[in-house]
MMTF fields as JSON, N, C-alpha, C and O atoms, coordinates in Angstrom:
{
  "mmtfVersion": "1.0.0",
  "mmtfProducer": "UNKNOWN",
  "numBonds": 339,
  "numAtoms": 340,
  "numGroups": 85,
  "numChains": 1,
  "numModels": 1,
  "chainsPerModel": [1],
  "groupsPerChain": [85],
  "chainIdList": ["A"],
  "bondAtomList": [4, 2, 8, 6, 12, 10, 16, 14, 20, 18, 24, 22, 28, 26, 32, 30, 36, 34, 40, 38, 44, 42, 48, 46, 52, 50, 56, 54, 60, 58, 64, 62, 68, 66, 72, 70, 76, 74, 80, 78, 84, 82, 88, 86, 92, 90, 96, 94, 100, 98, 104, 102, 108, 106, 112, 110, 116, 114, 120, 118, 124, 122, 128, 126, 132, 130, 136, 134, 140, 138, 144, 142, 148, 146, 152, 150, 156, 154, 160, 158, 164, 162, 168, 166, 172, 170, 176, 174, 180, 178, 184, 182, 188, 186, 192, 190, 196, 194, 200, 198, 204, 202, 208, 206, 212, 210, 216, 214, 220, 218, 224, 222, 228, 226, 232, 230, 236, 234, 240, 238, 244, 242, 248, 246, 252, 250, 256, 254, 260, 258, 264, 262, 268, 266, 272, 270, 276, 274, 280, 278, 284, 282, 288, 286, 292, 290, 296, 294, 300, 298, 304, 302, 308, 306, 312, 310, 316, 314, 320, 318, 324, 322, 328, 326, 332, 330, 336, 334],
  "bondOrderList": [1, 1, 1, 1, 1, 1, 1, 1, 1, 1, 1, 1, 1, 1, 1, 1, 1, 1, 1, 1, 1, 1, 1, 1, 1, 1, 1, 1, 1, 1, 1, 1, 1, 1, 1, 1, 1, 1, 1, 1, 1, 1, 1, 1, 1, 1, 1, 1, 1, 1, 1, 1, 1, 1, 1, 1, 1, 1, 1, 1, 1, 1, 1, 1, 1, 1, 1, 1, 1, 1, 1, 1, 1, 1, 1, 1, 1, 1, 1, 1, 1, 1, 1, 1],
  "groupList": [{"groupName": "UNK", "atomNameList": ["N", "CA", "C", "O"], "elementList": ["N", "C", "C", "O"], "formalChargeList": [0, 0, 0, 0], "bondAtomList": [1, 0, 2, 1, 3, 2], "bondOrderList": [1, 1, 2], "singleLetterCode": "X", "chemCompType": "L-PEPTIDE LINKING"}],
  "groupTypeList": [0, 0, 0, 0, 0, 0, 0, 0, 0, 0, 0, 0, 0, 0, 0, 0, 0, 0, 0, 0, 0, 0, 0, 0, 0, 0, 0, 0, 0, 0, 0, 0, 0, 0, 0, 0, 0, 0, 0, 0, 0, 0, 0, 0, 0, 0, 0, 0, 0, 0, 0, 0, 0, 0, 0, 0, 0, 0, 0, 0, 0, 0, 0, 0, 0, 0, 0, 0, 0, 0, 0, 0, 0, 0, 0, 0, 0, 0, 0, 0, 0, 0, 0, 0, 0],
  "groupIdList": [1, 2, 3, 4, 5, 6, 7, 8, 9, 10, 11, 12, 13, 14, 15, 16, 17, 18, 19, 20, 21, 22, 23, 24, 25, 26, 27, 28, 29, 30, 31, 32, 33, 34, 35, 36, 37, 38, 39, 40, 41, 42, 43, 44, 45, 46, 47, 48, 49, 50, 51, 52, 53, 54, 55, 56, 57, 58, 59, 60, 61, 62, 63, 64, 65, 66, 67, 68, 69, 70, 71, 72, 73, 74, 75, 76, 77, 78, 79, 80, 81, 82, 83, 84, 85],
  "secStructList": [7, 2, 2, 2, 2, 2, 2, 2, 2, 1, 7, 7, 1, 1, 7, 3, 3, 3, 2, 2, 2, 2, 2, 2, 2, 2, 7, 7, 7, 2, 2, 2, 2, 2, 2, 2, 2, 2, 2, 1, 1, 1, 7, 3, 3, 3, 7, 1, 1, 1, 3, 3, 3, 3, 2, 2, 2, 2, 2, 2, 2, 2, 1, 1, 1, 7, 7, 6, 2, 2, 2, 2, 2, 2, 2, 2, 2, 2, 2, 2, 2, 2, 2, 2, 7],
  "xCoordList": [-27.914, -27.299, -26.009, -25.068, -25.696, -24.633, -23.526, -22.385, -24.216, -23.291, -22.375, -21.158, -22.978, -22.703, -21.832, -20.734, -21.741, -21.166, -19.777, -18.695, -20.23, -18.979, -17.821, -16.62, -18.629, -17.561, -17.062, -16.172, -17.903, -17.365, -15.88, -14.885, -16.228, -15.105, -14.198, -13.116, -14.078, -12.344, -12.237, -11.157, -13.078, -12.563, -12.167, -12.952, -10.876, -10.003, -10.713, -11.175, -10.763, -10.988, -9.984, -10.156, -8.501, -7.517, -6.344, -5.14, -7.17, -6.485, -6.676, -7.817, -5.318, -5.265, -5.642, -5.077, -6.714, -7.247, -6.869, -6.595, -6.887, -6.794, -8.407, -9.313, -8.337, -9.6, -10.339, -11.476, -9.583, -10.636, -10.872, -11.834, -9.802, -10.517, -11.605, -12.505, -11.531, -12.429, -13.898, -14.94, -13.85, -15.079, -15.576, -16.566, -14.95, -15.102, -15.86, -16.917, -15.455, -15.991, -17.749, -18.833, -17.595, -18.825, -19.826, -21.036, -18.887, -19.547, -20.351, -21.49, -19.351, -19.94, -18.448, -17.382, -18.91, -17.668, -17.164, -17.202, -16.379, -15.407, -16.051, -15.64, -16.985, -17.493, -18.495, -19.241, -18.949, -19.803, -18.371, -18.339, -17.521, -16.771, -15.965, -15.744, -15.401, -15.382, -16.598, -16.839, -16.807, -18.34, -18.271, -17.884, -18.504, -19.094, -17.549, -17.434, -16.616, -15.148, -15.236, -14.854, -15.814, -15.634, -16.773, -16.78, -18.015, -19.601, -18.507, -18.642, -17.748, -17.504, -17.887, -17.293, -18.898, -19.643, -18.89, -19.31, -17.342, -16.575, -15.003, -14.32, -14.584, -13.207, -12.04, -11.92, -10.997, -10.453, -8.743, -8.733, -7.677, -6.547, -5.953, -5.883, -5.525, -4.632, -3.485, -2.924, -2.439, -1.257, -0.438, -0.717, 0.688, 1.262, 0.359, 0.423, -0.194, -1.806, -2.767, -3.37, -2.619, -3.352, -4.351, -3.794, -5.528, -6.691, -6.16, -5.774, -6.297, -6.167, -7.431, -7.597, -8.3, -9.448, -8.77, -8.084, -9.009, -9.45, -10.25, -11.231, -10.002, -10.988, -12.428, -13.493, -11.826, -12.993, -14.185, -15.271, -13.78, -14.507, -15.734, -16.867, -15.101, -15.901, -16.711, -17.897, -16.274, -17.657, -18.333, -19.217, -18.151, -19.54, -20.352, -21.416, -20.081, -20.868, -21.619, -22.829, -21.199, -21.618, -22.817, -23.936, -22.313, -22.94, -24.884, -25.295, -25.648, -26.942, -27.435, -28.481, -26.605, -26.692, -25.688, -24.686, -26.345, -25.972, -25.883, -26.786, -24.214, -24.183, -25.08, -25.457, -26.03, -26.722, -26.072, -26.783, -24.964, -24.216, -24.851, -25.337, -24.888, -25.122, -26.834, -27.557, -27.477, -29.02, -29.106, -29.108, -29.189, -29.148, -28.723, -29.623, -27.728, -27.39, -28.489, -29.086, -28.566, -29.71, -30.834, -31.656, -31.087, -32.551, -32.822, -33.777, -31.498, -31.255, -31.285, -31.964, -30.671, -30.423, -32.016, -32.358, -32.774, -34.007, -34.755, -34.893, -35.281, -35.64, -35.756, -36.688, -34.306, -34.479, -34.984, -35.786, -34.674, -35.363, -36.522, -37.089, -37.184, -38.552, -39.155, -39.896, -38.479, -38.362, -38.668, -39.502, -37.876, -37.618, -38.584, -38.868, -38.948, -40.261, -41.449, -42.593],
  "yCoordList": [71.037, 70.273, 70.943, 70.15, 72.096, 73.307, 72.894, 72.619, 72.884, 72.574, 71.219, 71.257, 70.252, 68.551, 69.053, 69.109, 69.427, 69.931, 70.131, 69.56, 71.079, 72.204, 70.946, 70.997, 70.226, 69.338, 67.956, 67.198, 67.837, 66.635, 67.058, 66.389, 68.281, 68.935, 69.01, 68.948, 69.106, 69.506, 67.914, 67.699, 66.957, 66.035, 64.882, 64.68, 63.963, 63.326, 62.282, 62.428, 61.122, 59.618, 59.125, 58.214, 59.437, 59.034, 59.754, 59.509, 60.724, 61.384, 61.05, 60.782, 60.906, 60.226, 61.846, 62.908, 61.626, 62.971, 62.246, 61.048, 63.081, 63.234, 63.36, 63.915, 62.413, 62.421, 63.896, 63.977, 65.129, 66.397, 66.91, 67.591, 66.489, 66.674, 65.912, 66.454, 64.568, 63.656, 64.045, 63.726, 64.781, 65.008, 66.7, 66.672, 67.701, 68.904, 68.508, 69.072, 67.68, 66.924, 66.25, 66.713, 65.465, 64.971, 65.683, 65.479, 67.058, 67.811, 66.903, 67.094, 65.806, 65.111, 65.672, 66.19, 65.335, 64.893, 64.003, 62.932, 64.894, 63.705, 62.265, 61.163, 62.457, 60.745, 60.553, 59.794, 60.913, 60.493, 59.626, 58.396, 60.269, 60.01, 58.787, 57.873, 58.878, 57.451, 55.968, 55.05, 56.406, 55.518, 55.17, 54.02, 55.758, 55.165, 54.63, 53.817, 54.877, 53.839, 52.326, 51.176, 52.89, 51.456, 50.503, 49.451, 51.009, 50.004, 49.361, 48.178, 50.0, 49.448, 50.503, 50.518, 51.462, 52.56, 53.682, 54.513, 53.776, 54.532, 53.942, 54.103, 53.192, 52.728, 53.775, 54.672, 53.278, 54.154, 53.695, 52.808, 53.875, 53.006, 53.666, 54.887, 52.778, 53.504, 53.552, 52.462, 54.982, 54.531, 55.686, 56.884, 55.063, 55.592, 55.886, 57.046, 55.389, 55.781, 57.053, 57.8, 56.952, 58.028, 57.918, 58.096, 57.674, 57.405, 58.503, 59.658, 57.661, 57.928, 57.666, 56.454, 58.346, 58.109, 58.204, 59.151, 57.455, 57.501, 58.014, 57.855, 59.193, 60.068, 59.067, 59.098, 58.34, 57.174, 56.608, 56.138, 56.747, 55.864, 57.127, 56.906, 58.446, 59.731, 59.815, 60.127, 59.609, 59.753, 58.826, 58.858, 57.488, 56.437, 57.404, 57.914, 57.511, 58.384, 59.348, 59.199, 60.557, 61.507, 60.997, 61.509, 59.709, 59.31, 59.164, 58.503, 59.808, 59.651, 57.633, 57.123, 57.09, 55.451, 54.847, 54.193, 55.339, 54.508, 52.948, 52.127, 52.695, 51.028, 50.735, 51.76, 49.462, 48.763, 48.984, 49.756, 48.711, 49.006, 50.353, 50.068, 51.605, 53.081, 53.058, 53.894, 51.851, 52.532, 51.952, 52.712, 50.568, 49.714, 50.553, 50.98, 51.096, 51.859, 53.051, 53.249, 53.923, 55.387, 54.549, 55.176, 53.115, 52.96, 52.149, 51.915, 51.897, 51.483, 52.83, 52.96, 53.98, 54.657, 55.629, 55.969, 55.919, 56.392, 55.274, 55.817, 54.132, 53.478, 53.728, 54.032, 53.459, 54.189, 55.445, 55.76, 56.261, 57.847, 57.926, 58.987, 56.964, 57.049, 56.554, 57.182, 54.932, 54.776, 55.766, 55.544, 56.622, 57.036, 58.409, 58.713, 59.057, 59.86, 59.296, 59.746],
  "zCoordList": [-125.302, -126.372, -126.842, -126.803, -127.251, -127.22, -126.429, -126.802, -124.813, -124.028, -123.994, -123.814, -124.154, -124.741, -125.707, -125.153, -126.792, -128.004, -127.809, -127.947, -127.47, -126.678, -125.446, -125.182, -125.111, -124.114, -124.871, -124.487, -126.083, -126.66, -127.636, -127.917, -127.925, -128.85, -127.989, -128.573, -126.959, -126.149, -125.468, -124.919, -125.447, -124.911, -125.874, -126.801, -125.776, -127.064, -126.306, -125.174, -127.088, -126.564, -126.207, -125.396, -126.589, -126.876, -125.753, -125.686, -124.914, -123.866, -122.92, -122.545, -121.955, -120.052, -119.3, -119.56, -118.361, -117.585, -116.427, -116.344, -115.573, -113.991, -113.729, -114.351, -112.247, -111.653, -111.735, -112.199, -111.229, -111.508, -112.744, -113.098, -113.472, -114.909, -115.493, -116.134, -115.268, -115.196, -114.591, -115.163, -113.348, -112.364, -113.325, -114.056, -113.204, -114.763, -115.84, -116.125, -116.397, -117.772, -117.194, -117.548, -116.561, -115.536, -115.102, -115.206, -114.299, -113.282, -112.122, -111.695, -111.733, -110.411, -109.246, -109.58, -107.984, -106.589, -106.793, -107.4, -105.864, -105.732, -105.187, -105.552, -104.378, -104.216, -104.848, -104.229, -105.925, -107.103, -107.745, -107.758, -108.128, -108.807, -108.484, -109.278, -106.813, -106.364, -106.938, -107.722, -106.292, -106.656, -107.997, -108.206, -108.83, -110.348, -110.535, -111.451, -109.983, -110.371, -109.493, -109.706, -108.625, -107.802, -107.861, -107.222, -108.869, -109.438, -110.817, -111.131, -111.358, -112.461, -113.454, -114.532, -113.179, -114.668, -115.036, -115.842, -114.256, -115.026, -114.834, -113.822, -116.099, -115.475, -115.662, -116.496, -114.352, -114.075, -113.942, -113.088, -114.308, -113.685, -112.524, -112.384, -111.691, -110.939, -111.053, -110.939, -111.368, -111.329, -110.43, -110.47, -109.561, -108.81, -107.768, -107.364, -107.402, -106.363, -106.584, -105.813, -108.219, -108.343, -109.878, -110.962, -109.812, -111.178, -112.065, -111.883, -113.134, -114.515, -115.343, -115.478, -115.894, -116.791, -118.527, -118.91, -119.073, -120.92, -120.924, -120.198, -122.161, -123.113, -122.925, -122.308, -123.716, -124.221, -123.048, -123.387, -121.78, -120.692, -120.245, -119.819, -120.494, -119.97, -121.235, -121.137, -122.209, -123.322, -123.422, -124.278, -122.47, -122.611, -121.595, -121.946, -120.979, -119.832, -120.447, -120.276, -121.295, -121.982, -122.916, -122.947, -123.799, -124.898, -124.49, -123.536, -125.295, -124.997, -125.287, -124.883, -125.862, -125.679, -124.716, -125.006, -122.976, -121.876, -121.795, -121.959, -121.422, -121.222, -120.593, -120.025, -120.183, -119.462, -118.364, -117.721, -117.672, -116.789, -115.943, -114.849, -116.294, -115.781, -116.099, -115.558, -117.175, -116.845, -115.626, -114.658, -115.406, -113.725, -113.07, -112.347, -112.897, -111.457, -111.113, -110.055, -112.616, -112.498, -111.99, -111.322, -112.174, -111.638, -110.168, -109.428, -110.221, -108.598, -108.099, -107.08, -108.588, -107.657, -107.325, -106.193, -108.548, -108.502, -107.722, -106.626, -107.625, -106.854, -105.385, -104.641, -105.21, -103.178, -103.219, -102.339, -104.089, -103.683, -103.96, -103.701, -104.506, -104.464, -103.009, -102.253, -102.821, -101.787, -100.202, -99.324, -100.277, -99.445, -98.963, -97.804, -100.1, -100.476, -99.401, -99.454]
}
């Protein structure tokens, strides 16, 4: 919880990050990070051919009240791995 703390305080809602700052903040890859831009569960702009994240889009992610959007995916994604067990 400390740690959450500690990352909500340095991150602005109101600040443009770069994809690895974006993936830092996360602590996902780079193709996690693809991915949740291209489901829709983390928007992202592109400019100059290169993603731009809002403060704001990395703290829905953070926020312990997940959009409907990211619970569906965690349970699609737990699903196959049960699956696959």
């Amino acid at each position: 919880m400390l740690l959450l703390h500690s990352i909500l305080m340095q991150l602005n809602e109101f600040e443009v990050y770069t994809p690895n700052e974006a993936k830092k903040f996360l602590k996902i890859s780079d193709s996690t990070f693809r991915r949740l831009v291209k489901k829709g569960i983390l928007r992202a702009a592109k400019i100059g051919g290169q993603y731009r994240v809002l403060g704001k889009e990395i703290l829905k992610l953070l926020s312990p009240s997940l959009p409907s959007k990211v619970k569906k995916a965690y349970h699609s994604v737990i699903e196959k791995f049960e699956e696959e067990e």
